[in-house]
C-alpha positions in Angstrom: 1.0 19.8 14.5 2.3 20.0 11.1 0.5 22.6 8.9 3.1 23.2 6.0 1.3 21.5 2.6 2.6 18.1 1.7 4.4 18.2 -1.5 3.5 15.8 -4.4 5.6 14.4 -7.2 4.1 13.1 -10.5 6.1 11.6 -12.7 4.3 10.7 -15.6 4.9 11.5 -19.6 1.2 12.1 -20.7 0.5 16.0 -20.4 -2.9 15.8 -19.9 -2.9 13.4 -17.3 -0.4 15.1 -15.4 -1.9 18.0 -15.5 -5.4 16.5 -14.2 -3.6 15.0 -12.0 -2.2 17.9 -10.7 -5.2 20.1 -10.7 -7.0 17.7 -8.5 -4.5 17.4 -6.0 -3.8 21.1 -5.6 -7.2 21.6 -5.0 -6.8 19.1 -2.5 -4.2 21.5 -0.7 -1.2 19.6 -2.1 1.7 21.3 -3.6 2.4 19.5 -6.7 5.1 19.2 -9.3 4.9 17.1 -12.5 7.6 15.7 -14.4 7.4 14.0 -17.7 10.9 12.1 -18.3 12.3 9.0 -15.8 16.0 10.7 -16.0 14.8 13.6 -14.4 13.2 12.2 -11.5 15.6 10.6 -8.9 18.0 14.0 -9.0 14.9 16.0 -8.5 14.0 13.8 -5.4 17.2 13.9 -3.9 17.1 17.3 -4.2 13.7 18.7 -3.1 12.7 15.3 -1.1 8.6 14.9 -2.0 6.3 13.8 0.5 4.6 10.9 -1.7 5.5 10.1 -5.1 3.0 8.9 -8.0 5.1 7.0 -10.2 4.2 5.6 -14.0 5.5 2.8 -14.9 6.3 3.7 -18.6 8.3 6.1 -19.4 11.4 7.7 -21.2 14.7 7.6 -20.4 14.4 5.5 -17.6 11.3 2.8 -16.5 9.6 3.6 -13.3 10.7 0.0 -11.8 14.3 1.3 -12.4 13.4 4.7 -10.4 11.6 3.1 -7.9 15.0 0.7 -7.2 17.1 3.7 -7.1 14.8 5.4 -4.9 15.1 2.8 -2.1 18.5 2.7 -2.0 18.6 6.5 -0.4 15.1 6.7 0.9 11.7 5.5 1.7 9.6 8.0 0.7 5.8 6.8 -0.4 4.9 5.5 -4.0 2.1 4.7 -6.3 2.9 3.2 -9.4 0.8 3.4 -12.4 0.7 1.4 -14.9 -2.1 0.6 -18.3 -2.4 -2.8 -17.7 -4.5 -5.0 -15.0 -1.8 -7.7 -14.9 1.2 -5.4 -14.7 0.3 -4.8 -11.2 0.3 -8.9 -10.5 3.9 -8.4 -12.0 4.7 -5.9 -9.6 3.6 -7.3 -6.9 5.5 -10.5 -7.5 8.4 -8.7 -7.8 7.9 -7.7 -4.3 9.1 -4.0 -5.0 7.5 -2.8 -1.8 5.2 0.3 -3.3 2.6 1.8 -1.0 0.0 1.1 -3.5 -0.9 0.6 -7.1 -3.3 2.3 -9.5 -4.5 1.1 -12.9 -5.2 3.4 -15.6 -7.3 5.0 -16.6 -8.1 5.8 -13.0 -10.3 8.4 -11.1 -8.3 11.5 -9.9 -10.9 12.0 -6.9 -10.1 8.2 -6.0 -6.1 8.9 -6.6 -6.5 11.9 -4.1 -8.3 9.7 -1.7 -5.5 7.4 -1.9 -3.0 9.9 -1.1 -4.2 11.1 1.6 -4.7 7.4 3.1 -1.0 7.0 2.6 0.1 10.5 4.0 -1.9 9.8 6.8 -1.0 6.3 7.5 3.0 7.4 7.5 2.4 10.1 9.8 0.8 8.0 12.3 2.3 5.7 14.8 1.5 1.9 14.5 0.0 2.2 18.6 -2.0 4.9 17.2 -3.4 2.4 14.0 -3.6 -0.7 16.3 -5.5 1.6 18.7 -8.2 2.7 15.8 -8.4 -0.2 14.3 -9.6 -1.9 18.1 -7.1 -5.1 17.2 -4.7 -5.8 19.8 -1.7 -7.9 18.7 1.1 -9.7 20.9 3.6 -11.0 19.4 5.1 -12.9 22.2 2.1 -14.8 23.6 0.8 -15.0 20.2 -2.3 -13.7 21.3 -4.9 -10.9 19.7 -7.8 -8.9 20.5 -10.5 -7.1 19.0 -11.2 -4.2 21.6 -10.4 -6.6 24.6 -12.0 -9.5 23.3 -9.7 -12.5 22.8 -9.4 -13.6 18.9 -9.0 -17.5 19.0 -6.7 -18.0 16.1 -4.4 -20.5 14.2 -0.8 -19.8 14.2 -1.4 -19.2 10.5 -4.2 -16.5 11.2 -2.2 -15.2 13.4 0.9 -13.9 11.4 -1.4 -13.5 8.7 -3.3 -11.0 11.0 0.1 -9.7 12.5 1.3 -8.8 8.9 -1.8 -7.2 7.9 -2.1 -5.1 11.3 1.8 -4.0 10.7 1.5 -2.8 7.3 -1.7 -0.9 6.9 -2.7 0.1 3.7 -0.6 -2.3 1.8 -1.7 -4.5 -0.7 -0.1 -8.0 -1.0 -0.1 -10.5 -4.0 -1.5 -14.1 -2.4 2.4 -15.7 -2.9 3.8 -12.3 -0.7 1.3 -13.6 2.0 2.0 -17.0 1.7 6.1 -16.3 2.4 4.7 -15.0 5.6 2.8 -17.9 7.2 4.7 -20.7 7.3 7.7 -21.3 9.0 8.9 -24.6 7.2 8.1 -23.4 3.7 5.9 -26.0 2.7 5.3 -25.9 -0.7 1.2 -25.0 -0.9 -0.9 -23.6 -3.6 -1.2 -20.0 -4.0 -5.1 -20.1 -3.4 -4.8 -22.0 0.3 -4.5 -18.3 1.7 -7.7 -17.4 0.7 -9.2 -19.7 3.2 -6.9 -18.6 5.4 -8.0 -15.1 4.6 -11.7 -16.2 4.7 -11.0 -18.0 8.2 -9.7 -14.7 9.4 -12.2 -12.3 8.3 -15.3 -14.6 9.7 -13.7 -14.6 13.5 -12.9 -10.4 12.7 -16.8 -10.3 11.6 -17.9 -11.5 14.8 -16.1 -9.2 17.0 -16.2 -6.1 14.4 -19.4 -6.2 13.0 -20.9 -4.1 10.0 -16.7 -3.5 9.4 -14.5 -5.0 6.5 -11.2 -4.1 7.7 -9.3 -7.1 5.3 -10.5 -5.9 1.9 -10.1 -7.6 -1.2 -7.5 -6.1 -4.5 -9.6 -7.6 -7.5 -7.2 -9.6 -9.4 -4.4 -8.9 -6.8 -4.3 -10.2 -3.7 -5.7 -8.6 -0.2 -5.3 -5.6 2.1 -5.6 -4.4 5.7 -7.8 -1.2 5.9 -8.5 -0.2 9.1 
């Protein structure tokens, strides 16, 4: 088992903040280092490879979109973007960017180190070992699923709605992202027709999971899988 402290990079040009931010997570165990200019912050990651990265959106010298791009390009290490504005992260989302998650501010440090840990710990742990907690059972190949041995009866739309939930833990997906994913002829269908789908799927996941929520509603964002 890995003991050695995971190491968290904020990159974010309000002092304050940062330091907050810091304190909270160091507290938390983390190790933590905070930079304050976008330049700076793809050499330092090459360089000392964080464990999770908390990135704003705004900033100088370079825009955390741009860092996040050039990020990807050498490595897949986790990110939260931050940003001062409710329908930024609609943007963001549309833009398909693939971020672990996204935070608006001002936000709750406890809630931000909560959220950290969620991703830390979903990285580090095998999808079997997820599907396994969770108690859904997906096969891809018959098409079939089960909540702990019980047979889900679902459309082939719930169903690779459900498989791309169960597969990406954590995630939080903008209704168009989800919509990409459930039909095979690309039929051209309003943005809202997934949240019946998403209603239709969480009724039949009620039944066999009582008292649990596992597809949770983003306000104003779409929907993700929390198991």
């Amino acid at each position: 088992m890995d003991t050695k402290p995971k190491t968290i990079l904020i990159v974010e040009d309000e002092p304050k903040l940062a330091e907050v931010m810091c304190e909270y997570l160091q507290q938390a165990g983390f190790l933590t280092h905070g930079i304050g200019n976008g330049l700076q912050a793809v050499p330092w990651i090459r360089e000392n490879a964080p464990d999770l990265v908390i990135l704003d959106l705004m900033l100088p010298g370079k825009d955390g979109l741009q860092i996040f791009r050039e990020l990807r390009l050498f490595a897949d290490t986790p990110v939260i973007m931050a940003t001062a504005k409710v329908d930024e992260i609609d943007r963001l989302l549309g833009l398909e960017l693939g971020a672990d998650d996204y935070v608006c501010k001002p936000y709750s440090p406890r809630e931000l180190v909560v959220r950290v840990k969620n991703i830390l710990r979903r990285v580090a742990t095998p999808l079997r070992q997820l599907i396994a907690e969770s108690g859904i059972e997906i096969d891809v190949e018959r098409m079939e699923a089960k909540v702990d041995g019980q047979a889900l009866v679902l459309t082939p739309v719930e169903f690779r709605l459900l498989q791309h939930f169960v597969g990406n833990p954590g995630k939080v997906y903008s209704r168009n992202h989800l919509l990409d994913h459930l039909y095979d002829d690309h039929r051209i269908v309003t943005d809202r027709a997934v949240d019946s789908h998403v209603k239709n799927l969480r009724r039949k996941l009620e039944v066999a999971l009582p008292e649990r929520e596992v597809i949770k509603s983003v306000y104003g964002v779409g929907y993700k899988f929390d198991p």
